[in-house]
C-alpha positions in Angstrom: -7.2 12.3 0.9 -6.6 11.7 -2.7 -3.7 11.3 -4.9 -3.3 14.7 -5.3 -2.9 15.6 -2.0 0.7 13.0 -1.4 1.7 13.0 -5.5 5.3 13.7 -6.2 5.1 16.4 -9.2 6.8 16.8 -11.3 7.8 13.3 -12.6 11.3 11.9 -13.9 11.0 10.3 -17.3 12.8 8.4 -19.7 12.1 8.1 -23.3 11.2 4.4 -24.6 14.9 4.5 -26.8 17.4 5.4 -23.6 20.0 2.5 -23.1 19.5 0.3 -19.7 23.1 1.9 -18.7 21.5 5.6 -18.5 18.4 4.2 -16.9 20.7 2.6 -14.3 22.4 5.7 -13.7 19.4 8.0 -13.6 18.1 5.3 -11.0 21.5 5.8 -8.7 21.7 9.8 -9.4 18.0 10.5 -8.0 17.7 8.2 -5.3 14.9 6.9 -6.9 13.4 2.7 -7.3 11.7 3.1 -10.7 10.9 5.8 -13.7 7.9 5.9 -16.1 8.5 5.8 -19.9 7.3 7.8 -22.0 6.6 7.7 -26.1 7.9 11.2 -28.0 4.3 12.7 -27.2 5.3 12.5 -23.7 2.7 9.8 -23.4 3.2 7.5 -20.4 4.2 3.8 -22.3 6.0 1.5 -19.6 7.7 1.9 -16.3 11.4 0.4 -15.8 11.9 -0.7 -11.8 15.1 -1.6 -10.4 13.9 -5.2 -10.4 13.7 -5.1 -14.4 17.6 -4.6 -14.3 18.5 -7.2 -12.1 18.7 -10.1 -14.3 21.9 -9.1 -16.8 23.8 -11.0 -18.8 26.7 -7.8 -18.9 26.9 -8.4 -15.0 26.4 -12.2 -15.0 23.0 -12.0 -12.9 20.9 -13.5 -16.0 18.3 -15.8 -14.7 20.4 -19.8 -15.6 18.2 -21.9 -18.2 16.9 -25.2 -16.7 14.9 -28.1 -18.3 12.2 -27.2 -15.8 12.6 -23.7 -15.8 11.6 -24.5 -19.4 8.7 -27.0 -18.5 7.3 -24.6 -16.1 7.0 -21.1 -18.0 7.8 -22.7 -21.5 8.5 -20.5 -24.8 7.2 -17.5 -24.3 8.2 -16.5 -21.2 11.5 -18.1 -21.8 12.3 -15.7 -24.5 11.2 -12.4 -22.1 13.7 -13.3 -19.6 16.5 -13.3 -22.8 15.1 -10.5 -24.4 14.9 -8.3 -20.9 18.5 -10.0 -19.6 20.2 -8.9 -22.6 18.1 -5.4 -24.2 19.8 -2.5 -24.9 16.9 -0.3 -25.1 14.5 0.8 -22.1 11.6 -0.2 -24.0 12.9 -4.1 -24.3 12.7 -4.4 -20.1 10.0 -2.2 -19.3 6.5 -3.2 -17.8 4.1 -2.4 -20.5 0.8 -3.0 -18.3 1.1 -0.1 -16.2 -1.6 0.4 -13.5 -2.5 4.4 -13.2 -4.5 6.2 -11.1 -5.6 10.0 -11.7 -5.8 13.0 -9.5 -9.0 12.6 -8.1 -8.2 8.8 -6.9 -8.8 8.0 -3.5 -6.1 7.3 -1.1 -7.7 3.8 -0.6 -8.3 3.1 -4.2 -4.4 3.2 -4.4 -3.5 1.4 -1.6 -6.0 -1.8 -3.4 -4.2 -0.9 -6.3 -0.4 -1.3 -4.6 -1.6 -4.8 -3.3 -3.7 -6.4 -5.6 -1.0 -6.2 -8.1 1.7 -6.3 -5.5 3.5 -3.0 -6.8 5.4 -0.4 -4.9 4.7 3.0 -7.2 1.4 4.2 -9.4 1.9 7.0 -11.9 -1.1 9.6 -11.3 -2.3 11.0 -15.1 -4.6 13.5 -16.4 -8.0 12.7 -18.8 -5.4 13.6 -21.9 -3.1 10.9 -20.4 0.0 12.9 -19.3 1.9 12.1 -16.5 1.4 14.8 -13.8 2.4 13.0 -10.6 3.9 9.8 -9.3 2.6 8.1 -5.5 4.4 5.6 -4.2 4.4 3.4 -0.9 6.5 5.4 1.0 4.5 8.7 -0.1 1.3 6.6 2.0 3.8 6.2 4.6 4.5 10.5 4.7 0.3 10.4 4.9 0.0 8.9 8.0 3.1 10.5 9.6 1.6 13.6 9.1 -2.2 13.4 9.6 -2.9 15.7 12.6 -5.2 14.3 15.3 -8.7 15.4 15.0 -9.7 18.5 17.1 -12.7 16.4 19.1 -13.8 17.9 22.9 -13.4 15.1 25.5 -16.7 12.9 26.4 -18.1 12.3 29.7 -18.0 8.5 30.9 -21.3 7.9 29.8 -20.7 9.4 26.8 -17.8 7.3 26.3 -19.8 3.8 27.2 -21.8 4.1 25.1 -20.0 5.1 21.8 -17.8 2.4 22.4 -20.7 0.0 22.5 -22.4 1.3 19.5 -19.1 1.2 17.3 -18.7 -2.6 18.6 -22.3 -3.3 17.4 -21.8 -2.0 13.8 -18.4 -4.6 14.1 -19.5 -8.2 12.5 -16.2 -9.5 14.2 -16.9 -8.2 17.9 -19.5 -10.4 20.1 -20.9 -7.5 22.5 -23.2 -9.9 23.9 -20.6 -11.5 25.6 -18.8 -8.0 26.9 -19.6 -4.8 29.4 -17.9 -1.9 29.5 -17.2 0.6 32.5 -15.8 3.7 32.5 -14.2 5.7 35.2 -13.0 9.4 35.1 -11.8 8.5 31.4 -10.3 5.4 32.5 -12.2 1.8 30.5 -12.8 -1.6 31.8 -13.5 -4.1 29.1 -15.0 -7.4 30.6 -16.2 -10.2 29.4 -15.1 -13.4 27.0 -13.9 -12.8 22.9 -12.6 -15.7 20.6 -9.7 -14.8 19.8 -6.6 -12.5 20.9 -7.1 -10.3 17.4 -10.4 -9.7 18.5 -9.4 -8.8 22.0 -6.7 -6.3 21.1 -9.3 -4.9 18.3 -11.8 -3.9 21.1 -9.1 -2.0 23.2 -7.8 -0.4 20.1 -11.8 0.9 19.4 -11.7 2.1 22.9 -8.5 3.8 22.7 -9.2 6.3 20.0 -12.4 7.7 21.7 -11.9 11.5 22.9 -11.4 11.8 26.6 -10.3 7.8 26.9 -6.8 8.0 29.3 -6.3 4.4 29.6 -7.7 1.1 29.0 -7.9 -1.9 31.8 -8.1 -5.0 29.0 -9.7 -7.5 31.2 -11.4 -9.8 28.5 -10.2 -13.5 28.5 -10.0 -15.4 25.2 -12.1 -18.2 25.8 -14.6 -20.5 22.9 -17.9 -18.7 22.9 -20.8 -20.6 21.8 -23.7 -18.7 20.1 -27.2 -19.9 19.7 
């Protein structure tokens, strides 16, 4: 799936020059965690979160100055916090450096996106750089509530032994050497020794989603394997 597919479309903006208050209400009237900003071209600038509006001095949440408050981020940083606790504009508190997908981006491209910057919402734009969508976390979260199972016609035991095997043996993390697998009228036995309980619950997960699998025996013990 790509962005596309989840997006929500079309996209609430603000312009870069609305007050903090209207952002604050447009936040409460649509239910909604953050807006993009856009320039008078309609060009995407910033983004405003609810977490940029936090820190106020008008409601007495602005962020106390300390000696090592000071020490620790000194003066540029320092004057940020004052310029975003007390700015009057939207484009005074907004993110600048907004990460941005397009269309065509990969589900997984967006999810590395969301934690290697540790950010809840990616604005989806076009090549001319207009804002055509918004995904967010919970829109991954409506993905995988609604993928359908796959349509796959139930495999004999045999059948069944040996997939699982061969998915374990393209695992670097599962030690088949030191596991056998039986299968009975759909129903798996996993024997044998893993390292750890991650690994153990892995291997009964692998087994699970084969077609024609109706139940897993987990009999592997977590015990120090030794390779050579």
């Amino acid at each position: 799936m790509n962005a596309r597919d989840i997006m929500v479309s079309p996209v609430i903006t603000v312009a870069e020059n609305e007050t903090v208050k209207d952002v604050a209400k447009l936040l409460l009237a649509k239910r909604i965690s953050a807006v993009p900003v856009v320039d008078r071209r309609g060009k995407l600038v910033g983004i405003v979160t609810e977490a940029d509006l936090m820190r106020r001095t008008d409601t007495d949440t602005e962020r106390p100055t300390s000696w090592w408050l000071y020490l620790l981020s000194g003066d540029q940083s320092m004057a940020g916090e004052y310029a975003k606790s007390h700015a009057v504009r939207v484009k005074d508190v907004m993110t600048h450096d907004v990460k941005t997908a397009t269309p065509d981006t990969s589900l997984h491209e967006i999810v590395d996106l969301f934690e290697e910057n540790n950010i809840k919402r990616v604005p989806i734009v076009n090549n001319g750089g207009d804002i055509v969508g918004i995904v967010s976390r919970a829109n991954i979260l409506q993905a995988v509530a609604s993928v359908r199972p796959k349509l796959e016609i139930s495999l004999p035991d045999t059948m069944i032994r040996q997939r699982l095997i061969a998915e374990l043996r393209n695992q670097p993390w599962a030690h088949v050497r030191n596991l056998n697998v039986t299968v009975t009228n759909g129903v798996v036995d996993l024997w044998g020794l893993v390292q750890s309980e991650t690994e153990r619950q892995a291997i009964k997960v692998a087994a699970d989603e084969i077609p024609g699998v109706v139940a897993v025996n987990n009999r592997l013990r977590c015990e120090p394997v030794f390779l050579y």
